[in-house]
N, CA, C and O atoms as a GROMACS GRO file, in nm:
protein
  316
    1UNK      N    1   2.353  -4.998  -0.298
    1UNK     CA    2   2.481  -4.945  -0.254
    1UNK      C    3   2.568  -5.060  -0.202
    1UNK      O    4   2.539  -5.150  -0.122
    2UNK      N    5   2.671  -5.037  -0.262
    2UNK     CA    6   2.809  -5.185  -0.204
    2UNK      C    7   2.883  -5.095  -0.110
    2UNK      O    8   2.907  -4.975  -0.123
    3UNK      N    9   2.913  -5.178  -0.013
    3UNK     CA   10   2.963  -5.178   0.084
    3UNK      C   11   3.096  -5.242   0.079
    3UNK      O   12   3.100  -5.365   0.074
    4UNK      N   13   3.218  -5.167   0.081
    4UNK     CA   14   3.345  -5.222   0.110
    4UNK      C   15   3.426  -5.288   0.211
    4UNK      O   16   3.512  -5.209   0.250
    5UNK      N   17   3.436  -5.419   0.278
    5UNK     CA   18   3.488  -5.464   0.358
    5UNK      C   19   3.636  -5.429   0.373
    5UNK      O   20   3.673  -5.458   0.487
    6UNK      N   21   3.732  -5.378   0.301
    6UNK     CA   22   3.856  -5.378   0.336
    6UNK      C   23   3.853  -5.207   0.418
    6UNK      O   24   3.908  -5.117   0.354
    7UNK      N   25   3.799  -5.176   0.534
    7UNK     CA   26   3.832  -5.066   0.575
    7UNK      C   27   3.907  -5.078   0.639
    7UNK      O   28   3.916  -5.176   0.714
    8UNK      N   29   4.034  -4.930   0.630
    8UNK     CA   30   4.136  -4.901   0.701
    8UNK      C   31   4.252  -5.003   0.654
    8UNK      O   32   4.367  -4.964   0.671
    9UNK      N   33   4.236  -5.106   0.607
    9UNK     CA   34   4.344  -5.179   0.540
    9UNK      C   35   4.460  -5.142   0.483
    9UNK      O   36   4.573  -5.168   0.524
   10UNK      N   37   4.427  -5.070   0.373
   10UNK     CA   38   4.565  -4.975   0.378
   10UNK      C   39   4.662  -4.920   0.474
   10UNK      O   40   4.779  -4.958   0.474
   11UNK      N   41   4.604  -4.802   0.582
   11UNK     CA   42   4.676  -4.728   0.673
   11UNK      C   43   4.714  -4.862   0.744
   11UNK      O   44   4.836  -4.876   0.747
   12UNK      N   45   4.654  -4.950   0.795
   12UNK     CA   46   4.690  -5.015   0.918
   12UNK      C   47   4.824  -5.074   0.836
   12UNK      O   48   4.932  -5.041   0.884
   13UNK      N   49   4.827  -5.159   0.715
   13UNK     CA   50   4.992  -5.227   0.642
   13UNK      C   51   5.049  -5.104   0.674
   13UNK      O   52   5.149  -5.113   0.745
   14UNK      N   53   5.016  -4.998   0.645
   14UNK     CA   54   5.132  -4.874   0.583
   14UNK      C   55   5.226  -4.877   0.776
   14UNK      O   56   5.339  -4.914   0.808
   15UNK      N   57   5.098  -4.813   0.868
   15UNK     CA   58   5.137  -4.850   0.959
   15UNK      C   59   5.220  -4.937   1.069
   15UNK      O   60   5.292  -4.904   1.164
   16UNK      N   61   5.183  -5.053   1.018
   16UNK     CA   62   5.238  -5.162   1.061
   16UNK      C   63   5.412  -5.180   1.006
   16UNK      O   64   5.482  -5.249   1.079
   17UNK      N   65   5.482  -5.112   0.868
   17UNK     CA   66   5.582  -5.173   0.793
   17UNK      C   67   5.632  -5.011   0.854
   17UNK      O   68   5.752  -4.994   0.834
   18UNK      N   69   5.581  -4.921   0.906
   18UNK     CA   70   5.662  -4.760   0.943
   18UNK      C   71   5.726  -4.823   1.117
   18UNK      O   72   5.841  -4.825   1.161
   19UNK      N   73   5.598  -4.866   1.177
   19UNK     CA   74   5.615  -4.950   1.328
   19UNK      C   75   5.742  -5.054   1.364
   19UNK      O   76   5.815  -5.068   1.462
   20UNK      N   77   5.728  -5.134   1.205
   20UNK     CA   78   5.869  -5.224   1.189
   20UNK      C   79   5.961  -5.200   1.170
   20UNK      O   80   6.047  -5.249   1.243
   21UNK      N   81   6.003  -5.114   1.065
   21UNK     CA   82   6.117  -5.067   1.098
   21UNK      C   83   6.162  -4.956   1.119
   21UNK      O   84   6.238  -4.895   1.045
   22UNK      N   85   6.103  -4.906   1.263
   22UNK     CA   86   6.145  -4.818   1.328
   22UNK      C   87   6.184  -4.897   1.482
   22UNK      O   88   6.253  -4.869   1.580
   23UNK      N   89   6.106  -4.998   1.442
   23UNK     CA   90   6.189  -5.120   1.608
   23UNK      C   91   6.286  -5.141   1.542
   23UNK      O   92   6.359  -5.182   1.632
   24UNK      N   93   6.363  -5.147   1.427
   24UNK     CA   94   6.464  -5.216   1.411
   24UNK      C   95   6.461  -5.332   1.294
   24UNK      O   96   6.558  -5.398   1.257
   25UNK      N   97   6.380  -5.337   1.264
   25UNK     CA   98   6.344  -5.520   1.198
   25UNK      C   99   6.396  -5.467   1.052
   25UNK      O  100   6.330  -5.381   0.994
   26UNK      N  101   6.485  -5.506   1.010
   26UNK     CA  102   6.528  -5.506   0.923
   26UNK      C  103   6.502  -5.609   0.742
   26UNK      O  104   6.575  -5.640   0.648
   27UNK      N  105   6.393  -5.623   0.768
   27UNK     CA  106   6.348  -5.709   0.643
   27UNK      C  107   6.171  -5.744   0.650
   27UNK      O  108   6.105  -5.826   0.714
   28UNK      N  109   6.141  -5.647   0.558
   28UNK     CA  110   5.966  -5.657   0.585
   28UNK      C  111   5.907  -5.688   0.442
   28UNK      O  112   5.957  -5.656   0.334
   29UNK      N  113   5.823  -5.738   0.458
   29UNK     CA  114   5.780  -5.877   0.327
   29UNK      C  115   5.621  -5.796   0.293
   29UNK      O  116   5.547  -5.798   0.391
   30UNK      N  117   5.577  -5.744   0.201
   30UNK     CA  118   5.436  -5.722   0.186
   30UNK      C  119   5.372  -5.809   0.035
   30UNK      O  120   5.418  -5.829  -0.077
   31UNK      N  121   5.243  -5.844   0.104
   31UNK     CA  122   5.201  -5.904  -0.036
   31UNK      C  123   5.051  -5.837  -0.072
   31UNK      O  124   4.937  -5.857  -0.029
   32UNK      N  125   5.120  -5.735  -0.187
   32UNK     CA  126   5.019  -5.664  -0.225
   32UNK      C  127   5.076  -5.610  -0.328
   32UNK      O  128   5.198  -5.598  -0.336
   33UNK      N  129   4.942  -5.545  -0.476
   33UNK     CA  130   4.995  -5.526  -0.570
   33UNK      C  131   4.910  -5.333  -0.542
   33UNK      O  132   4.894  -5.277  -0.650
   34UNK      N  133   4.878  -5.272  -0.453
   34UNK     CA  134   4.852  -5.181  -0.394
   34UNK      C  135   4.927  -5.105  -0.401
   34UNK      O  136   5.032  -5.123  -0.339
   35UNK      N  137   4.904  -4.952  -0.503
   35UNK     CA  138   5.008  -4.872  -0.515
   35UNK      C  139   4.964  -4.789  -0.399
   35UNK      O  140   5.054  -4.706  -0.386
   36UNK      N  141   4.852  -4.762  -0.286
   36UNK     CA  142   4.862  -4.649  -0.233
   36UNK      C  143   4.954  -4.712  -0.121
   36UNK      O  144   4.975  -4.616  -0.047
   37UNK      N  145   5.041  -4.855  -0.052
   37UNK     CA  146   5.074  -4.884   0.002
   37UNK      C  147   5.249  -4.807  -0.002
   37UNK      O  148   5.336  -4.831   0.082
   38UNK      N  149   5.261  -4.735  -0.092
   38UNK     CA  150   5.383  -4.708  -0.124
   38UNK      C  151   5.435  -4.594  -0.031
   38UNK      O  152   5.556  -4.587  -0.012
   39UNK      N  153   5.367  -4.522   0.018
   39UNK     CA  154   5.389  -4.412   0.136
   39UNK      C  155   5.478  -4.504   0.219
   39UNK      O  156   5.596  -4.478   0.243
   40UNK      N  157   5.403  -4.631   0.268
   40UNK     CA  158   5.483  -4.697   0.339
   40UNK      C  159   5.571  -4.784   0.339
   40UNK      O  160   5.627  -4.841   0.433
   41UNK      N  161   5.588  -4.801   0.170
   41UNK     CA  162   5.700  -4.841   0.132
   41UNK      C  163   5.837  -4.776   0.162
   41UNK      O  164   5.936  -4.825   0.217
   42UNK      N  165   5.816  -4.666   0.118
   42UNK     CA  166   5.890  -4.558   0.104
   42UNK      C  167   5.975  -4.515   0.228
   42UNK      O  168   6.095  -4.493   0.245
   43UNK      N  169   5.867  -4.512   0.304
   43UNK     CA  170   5.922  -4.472   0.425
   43UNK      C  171   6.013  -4.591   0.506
   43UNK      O  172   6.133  -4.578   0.532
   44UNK      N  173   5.936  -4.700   0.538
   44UNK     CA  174   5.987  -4.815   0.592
   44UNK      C  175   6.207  -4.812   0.512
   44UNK      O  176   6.307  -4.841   0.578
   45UNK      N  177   6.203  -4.781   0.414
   45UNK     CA  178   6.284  -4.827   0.340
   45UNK      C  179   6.420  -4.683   0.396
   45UNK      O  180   6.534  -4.672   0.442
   46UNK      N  181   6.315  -4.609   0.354
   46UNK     CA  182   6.406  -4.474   0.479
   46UNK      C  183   6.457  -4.491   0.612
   46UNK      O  184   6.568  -4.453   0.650
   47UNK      N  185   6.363  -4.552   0.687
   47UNK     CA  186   6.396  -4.610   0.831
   47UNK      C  187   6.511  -4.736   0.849
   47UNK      O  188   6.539  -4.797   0.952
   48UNK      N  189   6.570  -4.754   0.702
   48UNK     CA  190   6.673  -4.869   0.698
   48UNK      C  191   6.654  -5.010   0.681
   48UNK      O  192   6.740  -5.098   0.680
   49UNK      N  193   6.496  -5.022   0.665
   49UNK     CA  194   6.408  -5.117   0.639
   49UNK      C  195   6.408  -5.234   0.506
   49UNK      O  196   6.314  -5.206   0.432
   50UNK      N  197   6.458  -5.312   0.473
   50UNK     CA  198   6.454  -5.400   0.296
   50UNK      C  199   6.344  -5.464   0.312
   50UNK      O  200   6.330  -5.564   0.383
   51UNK      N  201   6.262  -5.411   0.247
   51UNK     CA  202   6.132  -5.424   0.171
   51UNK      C  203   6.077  -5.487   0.041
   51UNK      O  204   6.048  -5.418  -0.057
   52UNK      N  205   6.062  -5.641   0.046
   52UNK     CA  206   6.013  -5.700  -0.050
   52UNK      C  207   5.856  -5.713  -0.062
   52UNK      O  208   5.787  -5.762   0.027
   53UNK      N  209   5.805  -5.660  -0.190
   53UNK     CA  210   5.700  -5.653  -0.217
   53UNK      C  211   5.636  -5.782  -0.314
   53UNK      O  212   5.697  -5.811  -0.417
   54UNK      N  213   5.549  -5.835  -0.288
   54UNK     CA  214   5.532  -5.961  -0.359
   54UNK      C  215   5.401  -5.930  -0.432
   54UNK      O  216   5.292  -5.928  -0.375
   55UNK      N  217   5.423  -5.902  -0.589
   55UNK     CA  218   5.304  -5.854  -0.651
   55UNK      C  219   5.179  -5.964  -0.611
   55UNK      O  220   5.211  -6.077  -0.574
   56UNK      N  221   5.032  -5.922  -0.619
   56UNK     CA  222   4.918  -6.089  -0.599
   56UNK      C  223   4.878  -6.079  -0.745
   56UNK      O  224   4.819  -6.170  -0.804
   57UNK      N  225   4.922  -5.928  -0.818
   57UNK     CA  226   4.851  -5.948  -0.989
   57UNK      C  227   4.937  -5.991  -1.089
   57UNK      O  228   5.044  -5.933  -1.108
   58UNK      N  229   4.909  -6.068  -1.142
   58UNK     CA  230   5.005  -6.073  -1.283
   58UNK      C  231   5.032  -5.957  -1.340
   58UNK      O  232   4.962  -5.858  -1.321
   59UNK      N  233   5.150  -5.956  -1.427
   59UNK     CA  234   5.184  -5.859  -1.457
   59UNK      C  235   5.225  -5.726  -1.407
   59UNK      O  236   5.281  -5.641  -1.477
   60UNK      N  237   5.196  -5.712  -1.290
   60UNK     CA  238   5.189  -5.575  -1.222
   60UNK      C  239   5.353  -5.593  -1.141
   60UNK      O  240   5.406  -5.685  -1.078
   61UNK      N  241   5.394  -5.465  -1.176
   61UNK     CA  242   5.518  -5.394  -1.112
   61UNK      C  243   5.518  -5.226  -1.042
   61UNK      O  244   5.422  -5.150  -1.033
   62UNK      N  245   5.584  -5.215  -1.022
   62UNK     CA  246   5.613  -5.130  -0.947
   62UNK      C  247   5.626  -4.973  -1.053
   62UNK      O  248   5.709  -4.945  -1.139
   63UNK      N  249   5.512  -4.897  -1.004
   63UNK     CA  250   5.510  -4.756  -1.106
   63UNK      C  251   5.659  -4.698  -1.111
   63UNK      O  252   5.737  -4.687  -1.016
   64UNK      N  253   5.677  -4.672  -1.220
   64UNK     CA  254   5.783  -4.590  -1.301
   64UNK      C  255   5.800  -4.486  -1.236
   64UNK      O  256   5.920  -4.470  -1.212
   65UNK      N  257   5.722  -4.391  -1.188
   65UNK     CA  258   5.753  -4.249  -1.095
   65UNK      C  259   5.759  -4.308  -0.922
   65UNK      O  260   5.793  -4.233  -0.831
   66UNK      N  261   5.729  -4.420  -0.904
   66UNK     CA  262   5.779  -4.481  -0.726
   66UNK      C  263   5.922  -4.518  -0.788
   66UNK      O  264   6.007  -4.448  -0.732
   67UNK      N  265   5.970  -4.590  -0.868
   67UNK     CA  266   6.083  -4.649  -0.930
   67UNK      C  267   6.195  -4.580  -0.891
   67UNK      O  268   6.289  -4.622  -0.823
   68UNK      N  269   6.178  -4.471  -0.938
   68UNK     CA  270   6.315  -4.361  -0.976
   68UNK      C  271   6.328  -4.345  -0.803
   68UNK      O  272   6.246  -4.300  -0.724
   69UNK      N  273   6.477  -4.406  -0.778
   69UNK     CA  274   6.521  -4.337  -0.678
   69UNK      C  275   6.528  -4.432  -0.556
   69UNK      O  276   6.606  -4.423  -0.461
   70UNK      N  277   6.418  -4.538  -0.580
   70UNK     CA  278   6.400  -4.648  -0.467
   70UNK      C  279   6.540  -4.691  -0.398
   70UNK      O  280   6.541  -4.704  -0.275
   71UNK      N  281   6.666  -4.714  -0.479
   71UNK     CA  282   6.751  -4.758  -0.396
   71UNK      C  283   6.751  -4.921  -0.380
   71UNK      O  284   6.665  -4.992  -0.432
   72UNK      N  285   6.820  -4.952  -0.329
   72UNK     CA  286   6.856  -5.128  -0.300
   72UNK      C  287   6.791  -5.165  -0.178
   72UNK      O  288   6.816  -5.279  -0.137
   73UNK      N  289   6.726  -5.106  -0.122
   73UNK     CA  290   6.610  -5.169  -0.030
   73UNK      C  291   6.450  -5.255  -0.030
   73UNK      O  292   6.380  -5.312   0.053
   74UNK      N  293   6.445  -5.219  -0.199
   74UNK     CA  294   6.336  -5.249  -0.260
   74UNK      C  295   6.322  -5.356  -0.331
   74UNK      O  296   6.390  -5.347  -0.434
   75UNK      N  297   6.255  -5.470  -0.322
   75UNK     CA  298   6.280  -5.575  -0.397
   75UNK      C  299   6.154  -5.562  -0.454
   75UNK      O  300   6.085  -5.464  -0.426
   76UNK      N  301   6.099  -5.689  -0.564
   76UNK     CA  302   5.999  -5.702  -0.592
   76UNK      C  303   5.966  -5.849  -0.659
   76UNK      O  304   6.043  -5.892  -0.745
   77UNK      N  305   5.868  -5.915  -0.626
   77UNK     CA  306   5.851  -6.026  -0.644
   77UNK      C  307   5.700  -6.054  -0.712
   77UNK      O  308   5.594  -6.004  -0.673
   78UNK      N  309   5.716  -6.142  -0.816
   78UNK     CA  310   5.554  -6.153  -0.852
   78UNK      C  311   5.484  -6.307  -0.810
   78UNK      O  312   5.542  -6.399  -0.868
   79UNK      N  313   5.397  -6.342  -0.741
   79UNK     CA  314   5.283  -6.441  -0.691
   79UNK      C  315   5.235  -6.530  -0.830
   79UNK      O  316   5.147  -6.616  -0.822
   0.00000   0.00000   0.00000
């Protein structure tokens, strides 16, 4: 049996980028190619938040059904 070291990793980013910009911080940087991180994309970006995402995979962008609708808060960058 394998054992996964990244626990809670997810919630705690998602957490951490809802925490930011709801103080105010207006420009939050994530580097991850992690679609379940998008809850807190999403939201952060609602809270008035510009949110650049910096893919770590080649090739990888941002799903077509998160896409629709994102708005100009959303950047995206590939590593």
């Amino acid at each position: 049996m394998k054992r996964s070291e990244q626990k809670l990793v997810d919630t705690m980013l998602t957490a951490d980028m809802i925490y930011l910009a709801q103080a105010g911080v207006k420009d939050v940087c994530l580097v991850s190619s992690d679609d379940d991180l998008w809850v807190g994309i999403r939201t952060a970006i609602l809270l008035g938040a510009n949110v650049t995402q910096i893919h770590t995979m080649p090739g990888r962008d941002l799903a077509a059904f998160y896409a629709r609708g994102v708005g100009p808060g959303y950047t995206q960058k590939h590593f």
